[in-house]
VMD Tcl script that draws the C-alpha trace (Angstrom):
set ca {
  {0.00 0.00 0.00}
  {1.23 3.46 -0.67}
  {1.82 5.98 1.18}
  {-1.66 8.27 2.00}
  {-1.73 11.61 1.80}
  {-1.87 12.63 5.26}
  {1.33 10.70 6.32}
  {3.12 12.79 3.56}
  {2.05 16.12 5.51}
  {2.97 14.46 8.99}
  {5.68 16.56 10.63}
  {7.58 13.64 11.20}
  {7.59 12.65 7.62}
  {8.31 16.29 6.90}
  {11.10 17.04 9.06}
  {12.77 13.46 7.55}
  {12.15 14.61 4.02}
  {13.61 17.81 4.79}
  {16.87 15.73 6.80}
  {17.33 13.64 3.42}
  {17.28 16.54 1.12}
  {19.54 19.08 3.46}
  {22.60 15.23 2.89}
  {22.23 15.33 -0.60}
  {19.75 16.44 -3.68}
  {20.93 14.25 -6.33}
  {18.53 12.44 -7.25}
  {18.46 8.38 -7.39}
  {16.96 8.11 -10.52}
  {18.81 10.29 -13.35}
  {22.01 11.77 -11.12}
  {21.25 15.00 -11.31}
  {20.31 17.91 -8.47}
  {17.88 19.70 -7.41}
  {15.71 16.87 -6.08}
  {12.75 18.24 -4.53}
  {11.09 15.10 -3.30}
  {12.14 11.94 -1.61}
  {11.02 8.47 -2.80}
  {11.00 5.07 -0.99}
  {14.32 2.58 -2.56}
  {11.79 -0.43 -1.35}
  {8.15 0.71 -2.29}
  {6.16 0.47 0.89}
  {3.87 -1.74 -1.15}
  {6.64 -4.29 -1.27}
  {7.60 -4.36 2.35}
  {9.49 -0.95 2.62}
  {9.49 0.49 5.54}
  {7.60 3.71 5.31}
  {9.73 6.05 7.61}
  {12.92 4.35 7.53}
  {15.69 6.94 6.79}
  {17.38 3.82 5.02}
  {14.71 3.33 2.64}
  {14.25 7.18 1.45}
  {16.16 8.70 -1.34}
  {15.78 12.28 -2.82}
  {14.27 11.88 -6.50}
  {12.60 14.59 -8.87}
  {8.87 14.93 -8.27}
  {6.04 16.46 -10.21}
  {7.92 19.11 -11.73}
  {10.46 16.63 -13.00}
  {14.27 16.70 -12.85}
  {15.40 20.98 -14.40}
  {18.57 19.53 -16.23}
  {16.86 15.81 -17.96}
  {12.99 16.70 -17.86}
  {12.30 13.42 -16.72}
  {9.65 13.08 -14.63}
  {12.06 10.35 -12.02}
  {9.21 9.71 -9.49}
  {6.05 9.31 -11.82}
  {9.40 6.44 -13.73}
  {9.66 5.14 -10.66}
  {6.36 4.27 -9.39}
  {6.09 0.66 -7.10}
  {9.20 -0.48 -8.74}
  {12.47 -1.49 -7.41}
  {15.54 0.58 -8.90}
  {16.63 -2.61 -10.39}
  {13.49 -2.98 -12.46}
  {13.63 0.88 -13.65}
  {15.63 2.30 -16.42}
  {17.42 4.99 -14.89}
  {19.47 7.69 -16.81}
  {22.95 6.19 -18.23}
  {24.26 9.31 -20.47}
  {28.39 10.54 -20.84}
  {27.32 14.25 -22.24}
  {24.66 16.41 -20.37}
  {22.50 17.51 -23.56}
  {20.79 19.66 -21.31}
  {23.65 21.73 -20.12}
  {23.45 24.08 -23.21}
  {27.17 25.43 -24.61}
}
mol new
graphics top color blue
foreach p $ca { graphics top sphere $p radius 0.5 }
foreach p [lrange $ca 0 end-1] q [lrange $ca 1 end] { graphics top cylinder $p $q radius 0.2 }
display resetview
């Protein structure tokens, strides 16, 4: 089962998004920064623990990675990493000259 709603507004939840976003915004989908949302590694909805600081990773949410476009978290879904294609690229085509 996903996460609801209300746990994402908890203040717990909150102040351990914000906590894995302060160590790092690189997201664990594409590589790049600016993450502005955290993702469960295990989806909860295959055992993951839901507030394990273990399990969370910063990813790009509905506004989608700035450098790639890709939208990592709607990629992602209930799917291991392993099952995912996730961003393999030598040249940033989005870096401009």
């Amino acid at each position: 089962m996903a996460a609801s709603r209300a746990e994402l507004t908890e203040y717990e939840y909150r102040k351990l998004r914000a906590r894995i976003l302060a160590a790092s915004d690189v997201c664990i989908m594409c590589g790049h920064g600016a993450s502005d949302a955290v993702d469960h590694v295990t989806p909860v909805a295959r055992g993951g623990a839901r507030k394990d600081p273990d399990n969370l990773a910063p990813i790009h949410g509905v506004d989608g990675c700035p450098v790639c476009g890709r939208k990592c978290n709607n990629d992602k879904g209930d799917r291991l990493l392993s099952e995912v294609k996730r961003l393999v690229t030598s040249v940033d085509w989005y870096a401009g000259p």
